[in-house]
C-alpha positions in Angstrom: 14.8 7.1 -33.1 11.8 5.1 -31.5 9.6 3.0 -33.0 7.4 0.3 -31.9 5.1 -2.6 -33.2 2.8 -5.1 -31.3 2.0 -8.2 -32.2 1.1 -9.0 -36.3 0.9 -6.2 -38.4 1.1 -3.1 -36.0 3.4 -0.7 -35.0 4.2 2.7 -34.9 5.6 5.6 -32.6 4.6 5.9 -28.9 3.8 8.9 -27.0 7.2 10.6 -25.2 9.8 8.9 -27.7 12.1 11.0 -28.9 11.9 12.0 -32.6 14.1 10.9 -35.3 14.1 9.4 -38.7 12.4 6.4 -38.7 13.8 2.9 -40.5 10.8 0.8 -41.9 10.4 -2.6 -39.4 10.7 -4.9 -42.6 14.8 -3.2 -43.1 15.0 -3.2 -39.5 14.5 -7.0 -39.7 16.9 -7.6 -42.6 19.3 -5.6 -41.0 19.1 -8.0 -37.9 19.4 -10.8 -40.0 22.9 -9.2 -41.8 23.9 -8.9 -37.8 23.3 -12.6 -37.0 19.7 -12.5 -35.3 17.6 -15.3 -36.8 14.0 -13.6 -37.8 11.3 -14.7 -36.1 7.9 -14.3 -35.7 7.0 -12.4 -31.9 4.3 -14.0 -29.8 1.5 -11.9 -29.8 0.8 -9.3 -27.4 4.9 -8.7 -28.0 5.6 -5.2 -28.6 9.2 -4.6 -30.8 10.6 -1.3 -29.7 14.0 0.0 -32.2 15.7 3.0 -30.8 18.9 5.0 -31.4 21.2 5.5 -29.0 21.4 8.9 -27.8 23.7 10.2 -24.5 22.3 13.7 -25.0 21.0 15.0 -21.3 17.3 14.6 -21.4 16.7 15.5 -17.9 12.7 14.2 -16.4 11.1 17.0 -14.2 12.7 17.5 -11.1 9.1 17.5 -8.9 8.4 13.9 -10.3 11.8 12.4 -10.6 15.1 12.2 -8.5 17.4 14.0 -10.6 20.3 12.0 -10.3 19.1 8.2 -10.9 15.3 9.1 -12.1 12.9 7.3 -10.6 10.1 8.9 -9.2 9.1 10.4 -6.3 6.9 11.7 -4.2 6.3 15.4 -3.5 4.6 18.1 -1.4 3.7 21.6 -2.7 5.5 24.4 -0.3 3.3 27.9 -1.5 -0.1 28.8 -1.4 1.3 29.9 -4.9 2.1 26.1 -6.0 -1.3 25.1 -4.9 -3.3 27.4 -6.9 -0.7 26.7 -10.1 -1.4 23.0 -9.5 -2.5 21.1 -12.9 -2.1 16.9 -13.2 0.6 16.1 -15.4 1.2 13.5 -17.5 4.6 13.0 -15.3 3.0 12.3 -12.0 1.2 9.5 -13.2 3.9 7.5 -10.9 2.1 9.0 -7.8 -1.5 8.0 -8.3 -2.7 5.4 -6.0 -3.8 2.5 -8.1 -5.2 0.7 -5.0 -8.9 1.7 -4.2 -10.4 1.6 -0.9 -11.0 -1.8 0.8 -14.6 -2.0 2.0 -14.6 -3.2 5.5 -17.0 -3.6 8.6 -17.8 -1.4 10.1 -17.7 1.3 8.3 -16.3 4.9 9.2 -19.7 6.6 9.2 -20.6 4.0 12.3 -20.7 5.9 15.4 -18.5 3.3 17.1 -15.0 5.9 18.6 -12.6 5.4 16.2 -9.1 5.6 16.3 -7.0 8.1 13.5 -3.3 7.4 13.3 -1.2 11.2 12.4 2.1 9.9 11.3 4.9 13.0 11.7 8.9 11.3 11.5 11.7 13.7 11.1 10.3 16.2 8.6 8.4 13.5 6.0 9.4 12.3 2.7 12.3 9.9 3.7 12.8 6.8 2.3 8.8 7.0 1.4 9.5 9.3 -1.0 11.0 6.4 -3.2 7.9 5.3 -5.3 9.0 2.2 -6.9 11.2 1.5 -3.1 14.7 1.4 -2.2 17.2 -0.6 -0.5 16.9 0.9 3.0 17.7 -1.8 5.9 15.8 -1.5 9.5 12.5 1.1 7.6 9.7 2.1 9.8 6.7 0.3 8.9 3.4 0.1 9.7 0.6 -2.7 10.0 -1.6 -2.7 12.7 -4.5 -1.7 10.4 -7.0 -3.8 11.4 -7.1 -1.7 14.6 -7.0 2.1 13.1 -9.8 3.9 11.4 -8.3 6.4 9.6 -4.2 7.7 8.7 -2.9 11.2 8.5 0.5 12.1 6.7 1.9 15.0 8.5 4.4 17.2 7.9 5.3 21.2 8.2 5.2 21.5 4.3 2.1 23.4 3.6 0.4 21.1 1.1 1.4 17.4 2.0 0.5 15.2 0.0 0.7 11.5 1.1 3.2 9.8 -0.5 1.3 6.9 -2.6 2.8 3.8 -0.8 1.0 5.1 2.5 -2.1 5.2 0.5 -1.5 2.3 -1.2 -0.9 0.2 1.9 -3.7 1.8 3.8 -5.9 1.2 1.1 -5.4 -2.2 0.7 -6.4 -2.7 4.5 -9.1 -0.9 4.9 -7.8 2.3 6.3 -8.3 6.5 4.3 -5.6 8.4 3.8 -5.7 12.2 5.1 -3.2 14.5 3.3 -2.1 17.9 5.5 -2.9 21.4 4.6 -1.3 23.4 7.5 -0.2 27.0 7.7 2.1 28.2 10.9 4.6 31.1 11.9 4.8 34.4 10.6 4.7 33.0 6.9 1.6 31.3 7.6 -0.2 34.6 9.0 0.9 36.0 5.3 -0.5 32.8 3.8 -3.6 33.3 5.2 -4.2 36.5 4.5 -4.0 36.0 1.1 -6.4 33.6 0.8 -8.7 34.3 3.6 -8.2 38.0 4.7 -9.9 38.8 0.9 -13.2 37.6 -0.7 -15.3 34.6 -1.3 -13.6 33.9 -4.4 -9.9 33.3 -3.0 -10.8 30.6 -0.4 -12.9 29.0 -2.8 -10.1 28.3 -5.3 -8.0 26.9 -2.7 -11.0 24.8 -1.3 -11.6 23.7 -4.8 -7.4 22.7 -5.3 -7.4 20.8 -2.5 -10.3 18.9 -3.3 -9.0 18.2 -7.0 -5.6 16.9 -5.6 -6.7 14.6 -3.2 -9.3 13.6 -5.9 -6.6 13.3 -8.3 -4.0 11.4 -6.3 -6.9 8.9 -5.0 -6.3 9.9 -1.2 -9.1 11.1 0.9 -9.5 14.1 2.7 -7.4 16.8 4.4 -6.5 17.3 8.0 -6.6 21.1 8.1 -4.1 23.0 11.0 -3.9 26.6 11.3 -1.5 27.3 13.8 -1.0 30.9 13.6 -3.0 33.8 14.2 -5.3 35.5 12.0 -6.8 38.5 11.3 -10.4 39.8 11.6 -11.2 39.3 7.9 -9.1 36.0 7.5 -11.2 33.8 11.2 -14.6 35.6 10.0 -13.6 33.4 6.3 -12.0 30.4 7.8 -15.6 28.6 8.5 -16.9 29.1 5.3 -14.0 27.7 3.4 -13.9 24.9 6.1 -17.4 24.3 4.8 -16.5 25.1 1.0 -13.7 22.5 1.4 -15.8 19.8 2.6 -18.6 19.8 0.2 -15.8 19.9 -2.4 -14.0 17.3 -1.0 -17.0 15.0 -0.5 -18.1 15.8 -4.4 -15.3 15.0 -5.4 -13.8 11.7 -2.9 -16.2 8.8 -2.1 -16.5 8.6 1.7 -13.6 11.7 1.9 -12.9 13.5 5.0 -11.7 16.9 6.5 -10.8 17.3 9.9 -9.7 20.6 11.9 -6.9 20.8 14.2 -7.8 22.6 17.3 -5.2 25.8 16.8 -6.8 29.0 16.4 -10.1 30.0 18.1 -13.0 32.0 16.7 -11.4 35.5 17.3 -8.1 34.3 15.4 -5.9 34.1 18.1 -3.5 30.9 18.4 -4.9 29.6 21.3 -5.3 25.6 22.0 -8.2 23.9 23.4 -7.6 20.6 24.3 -11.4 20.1 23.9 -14.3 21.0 22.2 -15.8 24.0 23.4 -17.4 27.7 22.4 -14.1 29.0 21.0 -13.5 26.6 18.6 -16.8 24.9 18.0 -17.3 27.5 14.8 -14.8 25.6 12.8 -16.1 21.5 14.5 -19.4 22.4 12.9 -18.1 23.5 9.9 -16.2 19.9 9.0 -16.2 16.3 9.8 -14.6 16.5 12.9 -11.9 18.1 15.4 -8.5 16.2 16.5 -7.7 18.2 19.5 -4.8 19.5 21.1 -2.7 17.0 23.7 -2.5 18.6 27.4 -6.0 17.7 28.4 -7.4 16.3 31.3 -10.2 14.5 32.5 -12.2 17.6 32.9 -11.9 18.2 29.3 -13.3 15.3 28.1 -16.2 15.5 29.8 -17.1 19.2 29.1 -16.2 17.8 25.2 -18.9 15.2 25.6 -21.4 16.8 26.9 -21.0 19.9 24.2 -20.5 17.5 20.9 -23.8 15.7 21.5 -24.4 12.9 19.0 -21.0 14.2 17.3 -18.8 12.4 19.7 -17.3 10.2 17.5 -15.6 12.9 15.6 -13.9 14.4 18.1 -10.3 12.6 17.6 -8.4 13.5 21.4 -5.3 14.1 20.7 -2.7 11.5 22.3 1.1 12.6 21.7 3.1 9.6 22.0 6.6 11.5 22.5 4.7 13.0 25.6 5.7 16.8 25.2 3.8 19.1 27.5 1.4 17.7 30.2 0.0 15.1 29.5 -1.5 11.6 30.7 0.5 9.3 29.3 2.9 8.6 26.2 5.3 6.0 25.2 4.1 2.8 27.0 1.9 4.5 28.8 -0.1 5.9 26.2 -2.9 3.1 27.3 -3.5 5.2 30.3 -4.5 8.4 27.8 -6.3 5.4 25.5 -8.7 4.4 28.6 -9.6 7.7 30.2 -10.4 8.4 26.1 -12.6 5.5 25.6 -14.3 5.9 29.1 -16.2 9.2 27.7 -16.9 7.2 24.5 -15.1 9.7 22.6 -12.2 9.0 19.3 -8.7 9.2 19.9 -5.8 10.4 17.5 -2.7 8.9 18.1 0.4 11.2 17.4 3.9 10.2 16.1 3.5 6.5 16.6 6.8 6.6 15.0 8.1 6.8 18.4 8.5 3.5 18.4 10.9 3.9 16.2 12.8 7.1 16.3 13.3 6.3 20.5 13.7 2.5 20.9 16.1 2.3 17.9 15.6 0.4 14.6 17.2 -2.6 15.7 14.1 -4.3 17.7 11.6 -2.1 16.1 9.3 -5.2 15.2 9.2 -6.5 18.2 8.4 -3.0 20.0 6.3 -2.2 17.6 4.0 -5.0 18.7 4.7 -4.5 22.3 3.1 -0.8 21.4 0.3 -2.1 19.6 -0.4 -4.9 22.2 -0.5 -2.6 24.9 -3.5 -0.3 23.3 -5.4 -3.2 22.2 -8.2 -4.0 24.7 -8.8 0.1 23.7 -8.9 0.1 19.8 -11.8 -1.5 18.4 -11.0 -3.8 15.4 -12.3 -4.3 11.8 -14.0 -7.2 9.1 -13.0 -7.8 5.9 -16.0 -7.8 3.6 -15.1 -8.7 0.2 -13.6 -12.0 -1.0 -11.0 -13.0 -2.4 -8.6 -12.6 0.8 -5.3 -13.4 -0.2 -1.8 -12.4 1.3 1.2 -13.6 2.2 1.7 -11.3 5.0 4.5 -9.1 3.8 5.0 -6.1 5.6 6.5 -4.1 2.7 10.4 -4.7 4.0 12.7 -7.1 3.9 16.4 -8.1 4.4 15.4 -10.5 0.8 12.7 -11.1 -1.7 11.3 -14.6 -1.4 9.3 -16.2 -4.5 7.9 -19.6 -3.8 9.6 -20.3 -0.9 13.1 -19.5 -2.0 15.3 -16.3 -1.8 14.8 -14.5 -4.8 17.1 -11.8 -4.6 19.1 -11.2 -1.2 19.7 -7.5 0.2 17.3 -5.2 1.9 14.5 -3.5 0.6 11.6 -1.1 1.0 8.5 -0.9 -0.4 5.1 -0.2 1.4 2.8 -0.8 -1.6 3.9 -4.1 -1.4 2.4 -4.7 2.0 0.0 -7.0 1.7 -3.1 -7.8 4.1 -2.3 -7.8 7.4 -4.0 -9.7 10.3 -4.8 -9.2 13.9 -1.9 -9.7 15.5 -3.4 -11.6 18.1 -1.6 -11.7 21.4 -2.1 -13.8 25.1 0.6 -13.1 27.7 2.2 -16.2 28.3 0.7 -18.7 25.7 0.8 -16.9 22.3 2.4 -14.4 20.1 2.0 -13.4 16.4 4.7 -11.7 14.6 6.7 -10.8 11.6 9.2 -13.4 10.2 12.4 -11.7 8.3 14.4 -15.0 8.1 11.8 -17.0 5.7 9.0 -16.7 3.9 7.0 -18.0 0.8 6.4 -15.0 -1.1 7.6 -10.9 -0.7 9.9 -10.5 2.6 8.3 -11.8 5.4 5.6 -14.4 6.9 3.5 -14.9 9.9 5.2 -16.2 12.3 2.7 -17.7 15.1 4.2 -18.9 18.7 2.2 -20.6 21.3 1.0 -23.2 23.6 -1.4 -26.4 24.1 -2.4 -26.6 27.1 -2.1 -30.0 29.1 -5.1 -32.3 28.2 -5.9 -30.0 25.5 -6.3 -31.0 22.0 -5.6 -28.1 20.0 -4.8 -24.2 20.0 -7.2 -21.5 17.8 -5.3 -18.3 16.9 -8.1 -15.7 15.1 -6.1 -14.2 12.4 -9.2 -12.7 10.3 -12.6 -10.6 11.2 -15.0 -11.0 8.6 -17.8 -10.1 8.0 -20.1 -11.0 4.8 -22.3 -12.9 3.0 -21.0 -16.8 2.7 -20.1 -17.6 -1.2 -22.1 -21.5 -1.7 -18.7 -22.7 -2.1 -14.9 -21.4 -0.9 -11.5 -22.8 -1.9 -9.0 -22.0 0.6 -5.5 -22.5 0.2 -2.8 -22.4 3.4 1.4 -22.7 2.8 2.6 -23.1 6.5 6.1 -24.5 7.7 6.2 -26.4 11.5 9.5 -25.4 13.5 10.3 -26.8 16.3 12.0 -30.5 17.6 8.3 -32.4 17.1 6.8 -31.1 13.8 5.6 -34.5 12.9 3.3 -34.7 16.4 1.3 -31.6 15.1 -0.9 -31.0 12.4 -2.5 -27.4 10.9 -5.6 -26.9 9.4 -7.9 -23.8 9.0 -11.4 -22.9 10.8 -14.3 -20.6 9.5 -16.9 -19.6 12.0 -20.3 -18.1 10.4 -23.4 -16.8 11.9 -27.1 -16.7 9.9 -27.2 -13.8 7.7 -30.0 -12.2 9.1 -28.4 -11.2 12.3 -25.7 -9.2 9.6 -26.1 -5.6 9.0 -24.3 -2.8 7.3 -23.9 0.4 8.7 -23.8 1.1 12.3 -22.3 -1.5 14.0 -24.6 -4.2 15.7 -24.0 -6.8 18.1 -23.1 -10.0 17.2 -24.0 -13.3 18.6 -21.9 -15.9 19.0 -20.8 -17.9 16.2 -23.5 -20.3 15.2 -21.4 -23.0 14.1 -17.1 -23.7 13.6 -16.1 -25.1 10.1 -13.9 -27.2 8.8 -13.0 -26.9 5.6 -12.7 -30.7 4.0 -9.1 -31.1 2.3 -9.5 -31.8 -1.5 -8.0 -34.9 -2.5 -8.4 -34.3 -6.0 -8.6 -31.3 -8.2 -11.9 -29.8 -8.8 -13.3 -30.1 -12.5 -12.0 -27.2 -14.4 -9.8 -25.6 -11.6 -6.4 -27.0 -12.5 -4.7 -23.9 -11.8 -5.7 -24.4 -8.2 -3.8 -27.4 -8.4 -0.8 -26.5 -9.3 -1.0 -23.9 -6.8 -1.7 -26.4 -4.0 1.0 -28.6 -5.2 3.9 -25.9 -5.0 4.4 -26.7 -1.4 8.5 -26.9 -0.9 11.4 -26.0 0.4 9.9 -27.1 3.9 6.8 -25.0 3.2 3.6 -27.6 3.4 1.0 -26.7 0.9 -2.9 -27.4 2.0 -6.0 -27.1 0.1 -9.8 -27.6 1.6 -13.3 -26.5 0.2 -16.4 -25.9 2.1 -19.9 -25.5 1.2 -22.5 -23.3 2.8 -25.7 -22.2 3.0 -27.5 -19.3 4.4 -24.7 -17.6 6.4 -21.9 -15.1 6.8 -18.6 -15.3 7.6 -17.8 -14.7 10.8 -13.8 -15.8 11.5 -11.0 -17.5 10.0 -8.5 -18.7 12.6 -5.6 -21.1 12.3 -5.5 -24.7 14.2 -2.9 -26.0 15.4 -3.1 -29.7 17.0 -1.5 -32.5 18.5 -2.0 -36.0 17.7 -2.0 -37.6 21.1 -3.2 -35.8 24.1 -0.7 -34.8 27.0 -0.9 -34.0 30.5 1.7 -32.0 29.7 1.9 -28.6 27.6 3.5 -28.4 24.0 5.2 -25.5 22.6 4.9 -24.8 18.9 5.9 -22.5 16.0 4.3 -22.0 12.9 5.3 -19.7 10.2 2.6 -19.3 7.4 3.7 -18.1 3.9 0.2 -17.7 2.4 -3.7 -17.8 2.8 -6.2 -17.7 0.3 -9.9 -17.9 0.7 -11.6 -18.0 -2.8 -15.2 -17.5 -3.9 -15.1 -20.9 -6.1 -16.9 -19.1 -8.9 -14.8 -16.4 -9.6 -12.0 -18.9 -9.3 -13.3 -20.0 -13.1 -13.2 -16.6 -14.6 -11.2 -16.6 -17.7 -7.9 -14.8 -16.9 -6.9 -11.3 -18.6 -3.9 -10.4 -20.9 -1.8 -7.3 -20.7 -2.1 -5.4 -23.2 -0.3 -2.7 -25.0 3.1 -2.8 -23.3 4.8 0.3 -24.5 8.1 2.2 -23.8 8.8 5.9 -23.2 11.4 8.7 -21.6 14.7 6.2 -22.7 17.8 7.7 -21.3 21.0 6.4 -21.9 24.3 7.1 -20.5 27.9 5.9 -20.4 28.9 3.2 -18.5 29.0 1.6 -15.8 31.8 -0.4 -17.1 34.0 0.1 -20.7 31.5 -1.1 -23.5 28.7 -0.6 -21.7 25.5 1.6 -21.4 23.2 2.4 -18.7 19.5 2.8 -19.7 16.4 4.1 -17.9 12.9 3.4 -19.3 9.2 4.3 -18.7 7.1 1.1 -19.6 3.4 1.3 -19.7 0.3 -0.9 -20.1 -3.0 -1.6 -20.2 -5.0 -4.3 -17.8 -8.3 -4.8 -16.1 -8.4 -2.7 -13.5 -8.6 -4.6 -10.0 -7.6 -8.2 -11.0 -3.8 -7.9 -10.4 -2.7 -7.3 -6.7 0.4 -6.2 -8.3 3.0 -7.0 -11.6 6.5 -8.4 -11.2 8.6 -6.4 -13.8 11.2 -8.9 -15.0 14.2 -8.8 -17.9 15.9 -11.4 -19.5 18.8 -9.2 -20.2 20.2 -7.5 -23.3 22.6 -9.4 -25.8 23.9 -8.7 -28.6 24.2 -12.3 -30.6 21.4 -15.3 -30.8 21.8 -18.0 -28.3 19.3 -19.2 -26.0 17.4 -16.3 -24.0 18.2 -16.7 -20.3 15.9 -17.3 -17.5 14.2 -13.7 -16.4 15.3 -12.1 -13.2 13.5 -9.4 -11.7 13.4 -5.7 -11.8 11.0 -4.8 -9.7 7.6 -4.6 -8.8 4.6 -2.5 -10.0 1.3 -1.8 -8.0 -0.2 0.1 -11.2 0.3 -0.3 -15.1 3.6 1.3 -15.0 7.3 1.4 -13.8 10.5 2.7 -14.6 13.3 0.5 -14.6 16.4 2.5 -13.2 20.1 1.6 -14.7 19.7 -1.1 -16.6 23.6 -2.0 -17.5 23.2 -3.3 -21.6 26.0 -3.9 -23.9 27.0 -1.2 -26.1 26.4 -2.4 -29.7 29.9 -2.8 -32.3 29.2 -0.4 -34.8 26.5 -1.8 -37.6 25.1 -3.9 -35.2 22.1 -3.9 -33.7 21.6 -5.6 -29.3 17.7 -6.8 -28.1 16.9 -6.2 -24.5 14.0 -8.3 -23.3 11.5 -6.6 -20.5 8.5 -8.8 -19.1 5.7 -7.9 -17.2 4.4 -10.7 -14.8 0.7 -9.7 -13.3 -0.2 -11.5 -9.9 -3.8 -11.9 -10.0 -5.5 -10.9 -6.6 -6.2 -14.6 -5.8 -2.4 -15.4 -6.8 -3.5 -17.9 -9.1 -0.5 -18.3 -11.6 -1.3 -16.3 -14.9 0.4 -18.1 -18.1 3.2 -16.5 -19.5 1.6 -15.9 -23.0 -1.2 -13.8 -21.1 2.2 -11.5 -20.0 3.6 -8.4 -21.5 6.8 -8.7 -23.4 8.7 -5.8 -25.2 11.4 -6.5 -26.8 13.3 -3.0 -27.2 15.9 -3.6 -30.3 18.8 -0.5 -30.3 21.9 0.5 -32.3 24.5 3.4 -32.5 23.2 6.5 -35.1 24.8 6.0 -38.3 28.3 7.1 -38.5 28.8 6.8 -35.1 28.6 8.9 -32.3 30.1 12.4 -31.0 30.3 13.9 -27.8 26.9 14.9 -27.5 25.3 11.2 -28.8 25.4 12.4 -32.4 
C-alpha cells in the first residue's frame, strides 16, 4: 500500500505505487501516536508517503535499470528491428539530458575549422553507463571543451545512443553531442538491405527514428558510418535518406547535426577515401559534413580543398590517435597531423583521444591528459562563454572524495560526468605556468583549479586568462572568488580577479570577427559591506574556511562587452628576484546583479514511486530502492543534492542529513537504503530531502526544499515468504 499527501489538506496515490488497501491518513496518524510518534503538523511543501512492506520481486525493465542493484542505465539499441520498435517510455526518463545547450562564441555554423572529438574506449558503455555514477577510482574524463566544437559517442552497437552524462557534460560547456548510427560486416550488408535495398518508405522510417531519438534524449545529431558494401538498390537510396535524415533531424534538434563517415563510395563498394572527392561527394552533399578516413597525405588535403569549395569547414580529417595504418602522426605527435590540417584551413576529427588513457595508464592520466591537450593547442581554436551567470567550482566529474564547503563530505572515489562543471582554458607557458586538476582539496564537488606559476623578477604581478567571453556587459556584476595560497610565503601575495571588455559595437554574432584589443582591464572593487537587499551574497562571501579565502568585488559598466576574466596573482614588494606560487581556486562566480534579486523557487510536488524492498543487509533490517520525483523551474538549479536523515523507528531528535546523491534533473533513485525493519504494529519514518543548487550557487533556504517523509509498516498479520 502507497499513499501520499503534501502539505495541508492533500494527498492521495501517486503514479507507479503499488496497489493495495488504503488506511485513511487521519488513522494512519493515530496509529503513529499508539506507536510513540508525537503528531505534528508537516511543513509545507512536505509530502507524507505510508507504504506496506512488500519483499515480493518487482523487477524494473532490464533496458533501463541494472537488474541486480537497479539504478539506471544507459543503453544502445542493437537491430534495425529495435530501432523501428522504439517508443519513449515512461522508464527512461532517467536518460534524458536535462542540461540544454550552452550558447557560446562563436558559434558552430561560423566557418572558422572546427575540431569534432569521436570518443571510441573498449567497446562503450563502461562505467558511463551508470546514470546517477559509481564508485570507479582512476575514470577517464574529459574537459578540454573550451577547445572542441563538437563530441561523437562511438561504438560498434548499431544505434548508440550517448549515454546522458556525456551530453550532460558537453552541454553544460558548450559542446553537441553526436550519437552513432553505423552498420558494418556481413550483418550490416543484411541491415541495409532491408532498409535501403527497398522503397522510399523504409528509409524514411528509419530517418524519422533516428531523428525522434536524438530529439527525445536531448542529444544532437548522428554521425552516420556505413562500412560495408551495398547493393545497387541500397547506394542508389543511401543519399536520399542521408538527406531524409537531415531535414528530420534539423526539424526536429535546434542547431542538430549529421555527419557521413567516408566508408562506402557511390557504387556501394567499401572503399575509403581519405578525402573528399567524386566517389564519395554524393553522400557530403547530401549532409552536414564528411569526417574522413585516417591514412591521408598531404595530397589529399589539398585535392579536398579545392573540391569542397566554401564547404571546407565541414570536412572533419580524420586524425587516429592510436596511429593504426599510415598515418602522419598519432600519440604525441598527433600535432604534426593537427598542423598540416589547419594549414589547408580544413576541420579535423580527433579519434580515440582516450589513448591517453587506455596507453599511458590511469595512474598519471591527469597529468597526460594535459600534456595531450597542451600539445594541440596553438592548432585548436577556442571558445566564449556568452550567457551570465558563470559559476563553477571546477569539478571534473571524479574524485577520490566529495568536498562541501571546503571540507570532505564523504571520502571514497566516485564518478559522475554530469557533475562536471564549467571548465576553463587550461592555460599553459612552458616554464612559468601550469593549470591543472586538484584531487587532494577542494571547496565544492571533487576537485579545484589548481594554478602554478611564476613572477618574474621586477615584476609585480602574474595574469592567468581562465575565461573567453564574449557578451554584452550587465550595468552591474557581483563576482565571487574562494581561493587557497600554498606555498612557504602566502602572506607576501595577494589574489584578486580582472575583467577585460571591449565597446559593444566592435561585437558580433555569427561568423567570427576579429577582435581588437581589449579597450580597458578592470578591477572589480571588493565590497566591504553587503549590498542592500543581497544578503544571501553575504553569507556566501563570508563562508571562506578551512584555509579557503573567500573574496567578493562588484563592478559597474557602461557600454561594453566582456571580453576576459583572468586571475591575478601579486606580490607586495617587488623583487629582483622571481617568486613561485600556488593557487588552488574552489569557486568563481560572476553574477548579473539583477538577477541576483530574483525571488528564489520552491520544489514542488516531491513524490515517490517503484519502492522495492528486500531482506537485509543485516538481521532486522531492510534494504529499500526508491524512484523520487519533482517539479522545479526549469534552468535555475545547476543540479539537487539528494540527502536523508535516516529512518527510525521511535521520536528523538532527527539527525543531521547526509547525502545520497546528486541529481542533474527532477529525479533520482536512491539505491539500497539500509532502514530498520519495523516490530510488528509499529509503524518506522524515513526522511528524504532534496537540496537544489541554484545556478549562481546562492544558498536556497531549507523550507524552499523538498521533503518526503515516507512512513512504512509490516501488512497486517505479518508477513510470509512471498511479503504477504
Amino acid at each position: 500500500m502507497a499513499e501520499a499527501q503534501e502539505g495541508p489538506g492533500r494527498r492521495g496515490k501517486r503514479p507507479g505505487d503499488r496497489d493495495g488497501a488504503e488506511e485513511p491518513a487521519e488513522a494512519e496518524r493515530a496509529g503513529r501516536r499508539r506507536r510513540g510518534f508525537q503528531p505534528a503538523a508537516e511543513p509545507r511543501g512536505t509530502t507524507v508517503l505510508h507504504d506496506t512492506i512488500s519483499t515480493r520481486p518487482q523487477p524494473l525493465p532490464a533496458r533501463y535499470f541494472d537488474t541486480r542493484t537497479t539504478e539506471p542505465i544507459s543503453f544502445f539499441l542493437s537491430s534495425l528491428e529495435e530501432l523501428l520498435a522504439w517508443q519513449p517510455d515512461s522508464n527512461d526518463a532517467f536518460n534524458v539530458s536535462a542540461v540544454p545547450l550552452a550558447q557560446r562564441q562563436p558559434p558552430l555554423r561560423s566557418r572558422r575549422p572546427r575540431t569534432l572529438v569521436c570518443h571510441d574506449m573498449r567497446g562503450g558503455y563502461l562505467e558511463d553507463r551508470f546514470i546517477q555514477g559509481s564508485a570507479t577510482r582512476n575514470p577517464y574524463v574529459f574537459y578540454h571543451w573550451r577547445y572542441i566544437d563538437i563530441f561523437v559517442y562511438f561504438s560498434h552497437h548499431t544505434v548508440t545512443i550517448p549515454p546522458v552524462c556525456w551530453t550532460n557534460a558537453a552541454h553544460r560547456n558548450g559542446v553537441p553531442v553526436l550519437g552513432t548510427f553505423i552498420t558494418e560486416w556481413t550483418d550490416g550488408e543484411k541491415l541495409c538491405e532491408a532498409f535501403l535495398g527497398g522503397g522510399e518508405e523504409a528509409y524514411r522510417a528509419v530517418g524519422e527514428q533516428l531523428a525522434r531519438i536524438a530529439q527525445h534524449y536531448r542529444f544532437d545529431g548522428w554521425l552516420v558510418n556505413v562500412e560495408n558494401t551495398l547493393s545497387a538498390a541500397a547506394v542508389g537510396n543511401l543519399p536520399p535518406f542521408l538527406r531524409h535524415l537531415t531535414a528530420q533531424v534539423h526539424s526536429a534538434v535546434p542547431g542538430g547535426l549529421v555527419i557521413w563517415y567516408d566508408g562506402v563510395v557511390r557504387n556501394g563498394a567499401l572503399k575509403w577515401q581519405n578525402e573528399l572527392n567524386e566517389e564519395n561527394r554524393v553522400f557530403f552533399d547530401a549532409c552536414d559534413g564528411l569526417f574522413t578516413n585516417y591514412n591521408w597525405k598531404e595530397e589529399h588535403l589539398e585535392r579536398t580543398l579545392r573540391l569542397a569549395g566554401p564547404r571546407h569547414t565541414d570536412v572533419y580529417v580524420g586524425v587516429d590517435v592510436f596511429a593504426r595504418g599510415d598515418v602522419i602522426g598519432g600519440g604525441f605527435d598527433t600535432n604534426k597531423s593537427l598542423r598540416l590540417i589547419r594549414q589547408y584551413d580544413l576541420s579535423a576529427a580527433i579519434f580515440a583521444p582516450g589513448w591517453v588513457y587506455e596507453h599511458l595508464g590511469e595512474e598519471n592520466f591527469l597529468r597526460n591528459e594535459n600534456k595531450f591537450w597542451g600539445s594541440l593547442a596553438e592548432y585548436l581554436h577556442t571558445h566564449s562563454i556568452c550567457t551570465l551567470p558563470l559559476a563553477t567550482s571546477f569539478s571534473l566529474g571524479m574524485g577520490t572524495s566529495r568536498f562541501l564547503d571546503g571540507k570532505e563530505e564523504e571520502a571514497g572515489p566516485w564518478y559522475d560526468l554530469s557533475a562536471q562543471e564549467i571548465q576553463p582554458l587550461y592555460p599553459e607557458h612552458e616554464g612559468t605556468l601550469s593549470t591543472s586538476c586538484c584531487l587532494q582539496d577542494a571547496w565544492c564537488g571533487g576537485s579545484s583549479l589548481r594554478v602554478q606559476g611564476t613572477i618574474a623578477p621586477r615584476e609585480e604581478r602574474v595574469a592567468i586568462r581562465l575565461f573567453s567571453l564574449q557578451m554584452p556587459a550587465p550595468p552591474k556584476l557581483f563576482l565571487t572568488l574562494l581561493y587557497k595560497l600554498e606555498g612557504p610565503h602566502p602572506d607576501e601575495l595577494t589574489v584578486a580577479l580582472e575583467l577585460s571588455t571591449w565597446r559593444s559595437g566592435t561585437c558580433h554574432e555569427g561568423n567570427v570577427t576579429s577582435l581588437p584589443e581589449p579597450n580597458s582591464r578592470h578591477h572589480p572593487r571588493l565590497l566591504p559591506a553587503p549590498p542592500p537587499g543581497l544578503d544571501k551574497l553575504l553569507t556566501a562571501c563570508d563562508r571562506g574556511s578551512n584555509g579557503w579565502t573567500s573574496r567578493c568585488y562588484e563592478l559597474e559598466l557602461q557600454d561594453c562587452s566582456l571580453r576576459d576574466l583572468s586571475l591575478l596573482v601579486s606580490r607586495q614588494q617587488l623583487s629582483p628576484e622571481e617568486t613561485s606560487f600556488t593557487c588552488l581556486l574552489g569557486e568563481l562566480r560572476v553574477l548579473d546583479a539583477a538577477s541576483v534579486a530574483a525571488a528564489p523557487p520552491q520544489v514542488q510536488g516531491l513524490a515517490a514511486s517503484q519502492l522495492w524492498w528486500q531482506e537485509g543487509p543485516a538481521p532486522r533490517q531492510l534494504s529499500l530502492s526508491l524512484t523520487l520525483r519533482w517539479a522545479f523551474p526549469p534552468g535555475r538549479a545547476a543540479c539537487f543534492r539528494v540527502l536523508t536523515r535516516g529512518a527510525r523507528c521511535r521520536p528523538g531528535p532527527a539527525p543531521t542529513p547526509t547525502l545520497l546523491g546528486l541529481a542533474h534533473a527532477c529525479l533520482y533513485r536512491a539505491v539500497g537504503l539500509a532502514v530498520p525493519r519495523p516490530a510488528p504494529g509499529q509503524s518506522c519514518e524515513l526522511e528524504l530531502l532534496v537540496e537544489p543548487v541554484l545556478r549562481d550557487e546562492l544558498p536556497l533556504d531549507p523550507a524552499r526544499w523538498g521533503r518526503l517523509v515516507l512512513v512504512y509498516s509490516e501488512p497486517a498479520g505479518g508477513t510470509s515468504p512471498d511479503g504477504h
